[in-house]
Legacy VTK file of the C-alpha trace (Angstrom):
# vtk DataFile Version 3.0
C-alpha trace
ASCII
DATASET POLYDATA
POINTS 153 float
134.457 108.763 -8.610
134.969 109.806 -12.102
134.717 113.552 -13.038
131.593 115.594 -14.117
130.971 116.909 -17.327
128.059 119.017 -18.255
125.552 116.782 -19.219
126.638 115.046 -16.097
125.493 118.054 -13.540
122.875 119.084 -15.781
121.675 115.420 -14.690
122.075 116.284 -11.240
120.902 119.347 -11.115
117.675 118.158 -12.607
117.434 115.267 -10.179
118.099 117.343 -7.547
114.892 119.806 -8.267
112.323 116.901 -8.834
113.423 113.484 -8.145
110.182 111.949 -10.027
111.144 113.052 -13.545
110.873 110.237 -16.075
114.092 109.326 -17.879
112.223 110.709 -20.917
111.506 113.846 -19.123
115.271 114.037 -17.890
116.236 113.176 -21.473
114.773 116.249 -22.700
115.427 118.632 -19.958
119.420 118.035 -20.389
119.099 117.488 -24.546
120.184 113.886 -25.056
118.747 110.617 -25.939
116.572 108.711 -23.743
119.088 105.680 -23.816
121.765 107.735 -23.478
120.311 109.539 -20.519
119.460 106.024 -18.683
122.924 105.144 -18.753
124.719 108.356 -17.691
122.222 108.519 -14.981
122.500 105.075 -13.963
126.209 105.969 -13.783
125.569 108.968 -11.252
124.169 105.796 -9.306
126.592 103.720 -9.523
129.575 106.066 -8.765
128.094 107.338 -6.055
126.860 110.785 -7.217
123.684 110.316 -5.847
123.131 109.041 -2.597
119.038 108.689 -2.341
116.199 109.425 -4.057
113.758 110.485 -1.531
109.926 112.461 -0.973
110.139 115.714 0.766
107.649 115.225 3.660
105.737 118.918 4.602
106.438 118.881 8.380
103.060 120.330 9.391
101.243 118.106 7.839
101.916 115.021 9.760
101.708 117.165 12.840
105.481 117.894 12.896
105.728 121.526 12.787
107.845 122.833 15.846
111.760 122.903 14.373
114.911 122.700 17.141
117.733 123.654 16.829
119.658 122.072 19.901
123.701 122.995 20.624
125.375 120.117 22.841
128.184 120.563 24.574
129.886 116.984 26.263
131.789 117.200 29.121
135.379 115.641 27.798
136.402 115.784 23.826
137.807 112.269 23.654
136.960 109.601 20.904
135.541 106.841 23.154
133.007 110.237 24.460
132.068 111.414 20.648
131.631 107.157 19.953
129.251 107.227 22.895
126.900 109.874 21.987
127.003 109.596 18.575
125.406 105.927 19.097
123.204 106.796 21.585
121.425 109.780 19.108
121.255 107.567 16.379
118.110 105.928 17.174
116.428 108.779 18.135
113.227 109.297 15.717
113.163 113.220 16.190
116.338 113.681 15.341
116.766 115.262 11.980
120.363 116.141 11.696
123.435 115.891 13.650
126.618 117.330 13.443
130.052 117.458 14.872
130.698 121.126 14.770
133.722 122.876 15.786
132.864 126.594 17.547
131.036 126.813 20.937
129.151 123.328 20.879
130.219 119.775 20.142
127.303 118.484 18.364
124.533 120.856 16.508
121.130 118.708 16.758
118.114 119.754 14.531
114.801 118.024 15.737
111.246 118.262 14.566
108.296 117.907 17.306
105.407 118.898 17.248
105.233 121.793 19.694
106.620 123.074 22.718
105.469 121.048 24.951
106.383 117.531 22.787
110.137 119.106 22.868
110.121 119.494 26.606
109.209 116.076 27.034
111.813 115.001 24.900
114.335 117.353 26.851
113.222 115.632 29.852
113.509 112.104 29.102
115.996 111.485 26.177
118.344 114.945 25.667
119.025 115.160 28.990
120.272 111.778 29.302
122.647 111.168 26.698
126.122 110.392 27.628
128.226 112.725 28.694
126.339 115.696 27.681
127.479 118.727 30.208
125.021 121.559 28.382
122.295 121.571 26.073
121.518 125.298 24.214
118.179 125.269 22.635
116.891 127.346 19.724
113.218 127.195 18.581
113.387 128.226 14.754
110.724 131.019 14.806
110.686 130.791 10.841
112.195 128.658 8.101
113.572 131.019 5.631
115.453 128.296 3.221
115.885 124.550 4.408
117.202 121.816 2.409
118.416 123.872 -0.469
119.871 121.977 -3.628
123.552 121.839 -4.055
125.203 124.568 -6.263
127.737 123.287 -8.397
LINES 1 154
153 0 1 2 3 4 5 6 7 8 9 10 11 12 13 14 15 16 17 18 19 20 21 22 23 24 25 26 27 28 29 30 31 32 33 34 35 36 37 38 39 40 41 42 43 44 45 46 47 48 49 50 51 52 53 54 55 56 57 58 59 60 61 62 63 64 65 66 67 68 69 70 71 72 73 74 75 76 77 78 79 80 81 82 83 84 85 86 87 88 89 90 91 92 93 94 95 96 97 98 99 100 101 102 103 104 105 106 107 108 109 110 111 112 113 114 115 116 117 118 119 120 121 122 123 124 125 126 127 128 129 130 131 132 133 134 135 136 137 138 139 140 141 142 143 144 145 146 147 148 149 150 151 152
């Protein structure tokens, strides 16, 4: 990847606060031409600056307003035991985020349900029975103070 300049981030910034701007609107917003700006952006792109363009779904609205924070621990550290869990969460559909943490869990898991109740059937029937999971810690999020925040470069 090549290095940033200004204009560059000022792109990305920009892109990274409203991902619908026009290449007209971005144009302005960073002070260059319109052509100009449709090739340094398409550059981001290309390099691999930025990954997705995507809509920021409010959770409650599609009935998705309970958020998990779930702390795995897996009873051996080996690669074939990571390799196996790590597959096995990847098709689950509540499953947000997951991490490979170092500290007092293996994996951090955040998962959006729609209450209680949704989450405990989960627990029952899919977290319970990954592979090689020895403890689960879970954490309902009683408020979401910042989530998602843009990068700060």
């Amino acid at each position: 990847m090549s290095s940033l300049d200004r204009i560059d981030k000022s792109i990305l910034r920009n892109l990274q606060s409203d991902g619908r701007l026009t290449n007209a609107e971005l144009a302005k917003a960073v002070n260059v031409s319109p052509a100009t700006c449709h090739r340094r952006t398409q550059a981001l792109f290309d390099e691999g600056h930025v990954s997705r363009v995507v809509a920021q779904v409010n959770p409650s609205s599609v009935s998705l307003g309970t958020l998990v924070m779930v702390g795995v621990v897996l009873d051996r550290s080996t690669p074939e035991s990571f390799a196996a869990f790590e597959n096995a969460v990847s098709d689950m559909n509540e499953l947000l985020d997951c991490h490979l943490v170092a500290g007092d869990f293996d994996y951090l898991l955040k998962i959006r349900v729609s209450d209680m109740n949704d989450f405990n059937t989960m627990h029952n029937k899919m977290l319970i029975a990954l592979p090689g999971v020895r403890q689960i810690r879970t954490f309902f999020v009683l408020k979401e103070i910042k989530e998602n925040a843009p990068l700060a470069f």
